[in-house]
BAMAR-712533 format. One line per field, with one value per residue (C-alpha): residue in one letter; x, y, z; residue number from 0. Coordinates in steps of 0.5 Angstrom, whole numbers, plus 500, padded with zeros to 3 digits. Layout:
! residues N
rest	c(a, ...) .
c1	c(X, ...) .
c2	c(Y, ...) .
c3	c(Z, ...) .
nr	c(NUM, ...) .
***
This chain:
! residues 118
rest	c(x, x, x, x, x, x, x, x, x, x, x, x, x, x, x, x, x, x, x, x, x, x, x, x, x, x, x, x, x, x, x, x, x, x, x, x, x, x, x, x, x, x, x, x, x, x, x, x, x, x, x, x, x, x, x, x, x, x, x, x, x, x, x, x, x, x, x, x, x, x, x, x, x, x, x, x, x, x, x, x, x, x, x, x, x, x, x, x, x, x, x, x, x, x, x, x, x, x, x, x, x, x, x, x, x, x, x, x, x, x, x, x, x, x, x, x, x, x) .
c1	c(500, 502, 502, 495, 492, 493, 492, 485, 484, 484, 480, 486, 485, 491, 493, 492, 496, 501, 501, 502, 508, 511, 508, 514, 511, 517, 517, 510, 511, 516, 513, 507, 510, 513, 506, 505, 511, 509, 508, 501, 496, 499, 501, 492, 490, 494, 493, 486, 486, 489, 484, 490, 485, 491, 495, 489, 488, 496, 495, 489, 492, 498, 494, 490, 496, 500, 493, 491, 498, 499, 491, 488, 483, 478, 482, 484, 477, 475, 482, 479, 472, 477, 481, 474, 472, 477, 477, 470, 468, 463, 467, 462, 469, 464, 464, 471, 471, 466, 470, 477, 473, 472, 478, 482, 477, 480, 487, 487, 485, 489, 495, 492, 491, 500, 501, 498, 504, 509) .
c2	c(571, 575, 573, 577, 574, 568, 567, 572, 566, 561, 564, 566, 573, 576, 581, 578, 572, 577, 580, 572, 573, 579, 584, 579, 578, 575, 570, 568, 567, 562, 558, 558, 555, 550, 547, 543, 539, 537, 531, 530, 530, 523, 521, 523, 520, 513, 514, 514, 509, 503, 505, 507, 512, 514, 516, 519, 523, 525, 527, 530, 536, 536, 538, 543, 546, 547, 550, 555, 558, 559, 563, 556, 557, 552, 547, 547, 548, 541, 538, 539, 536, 529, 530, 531, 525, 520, 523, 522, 515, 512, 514, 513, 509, 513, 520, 519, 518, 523, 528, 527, 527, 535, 536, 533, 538, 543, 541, 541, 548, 551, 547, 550, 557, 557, 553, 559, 563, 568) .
c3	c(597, 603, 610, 612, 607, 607, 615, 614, 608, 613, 619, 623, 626, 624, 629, 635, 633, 631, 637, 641, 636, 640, 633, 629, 622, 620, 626, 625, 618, 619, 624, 619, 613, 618, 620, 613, 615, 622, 622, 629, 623, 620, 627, 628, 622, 623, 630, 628, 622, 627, 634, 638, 642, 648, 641, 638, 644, 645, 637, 638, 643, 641, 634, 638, 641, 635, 631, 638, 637, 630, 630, 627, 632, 629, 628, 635, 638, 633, 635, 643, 641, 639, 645, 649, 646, 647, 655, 655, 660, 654, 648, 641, 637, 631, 634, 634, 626, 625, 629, 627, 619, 621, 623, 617, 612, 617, 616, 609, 608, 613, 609, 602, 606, 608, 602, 598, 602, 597) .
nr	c(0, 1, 2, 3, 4, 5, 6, 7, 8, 9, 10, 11, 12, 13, 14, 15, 16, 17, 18, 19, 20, 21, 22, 23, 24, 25, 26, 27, 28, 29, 30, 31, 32, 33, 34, 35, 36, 37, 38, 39, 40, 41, 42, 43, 44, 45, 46, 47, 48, 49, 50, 51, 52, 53, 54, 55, 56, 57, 58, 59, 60, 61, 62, 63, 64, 65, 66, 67, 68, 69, 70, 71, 72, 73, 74, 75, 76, 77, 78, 79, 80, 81, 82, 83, 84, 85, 86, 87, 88, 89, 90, 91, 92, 93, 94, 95, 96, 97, 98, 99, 100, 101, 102, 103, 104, 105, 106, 107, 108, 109, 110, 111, 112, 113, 114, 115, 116, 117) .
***
């Protein structure tokens, strides 16, 4: 699958990630098939698992940062509701569960979605 498709696949407006991209397809394709290999989503995910909630909000922004930049948009905006949760003065420990569970069925389709790159 070509880079258009497999970006529109998982959500990304194409054109305008291209554009943050300076219009280099090349260079986006690049740091797309990068974003399976990152580790933040393993880090999230223990992070998570082990309720080290300072790491989970580190995880969590970094997640969204990455995702904002490679056009993962609502991968991002659910990584933000994690880091907002965590930030927030009367955390629920299981919203943090809840949330972070929205994140990683993101996750696994925008990985599916590069995966399916040519």
């Amino acid at each position: 699958m070509n880079l258009k498709d497999a970006l529109e696949l998982a959500g990304v407006d194409y054109e305008m990630t291209l554009n943050r991209f300076s219009n280099n397809a090349m260079l986006l394709e690049r740091f797309v098939k990068k974003f399976p290999n990152d580790k933040t989503f393993e880090e999230l995910d223990a992070a998570v698992g082990d309720k080290r909630y300072g790491d989970v909000e580190r995880s969590a922004h970094t997640l969204k940062g990455i995702a904002a930049n490679l056009g993962f948009q609502y991968l991002s905006d659910l990584s933000a509701e994690v880091v907002n949760l965590v930030r927030s003065d009367h955390y629920d420990k299981d919203n943090i569960g809840i949330a972070f569970s929205r994140v990683a069925e993101e996750y696994e389709k925008v990985v599916s979605c590069v995966n399916r790159l040519d």
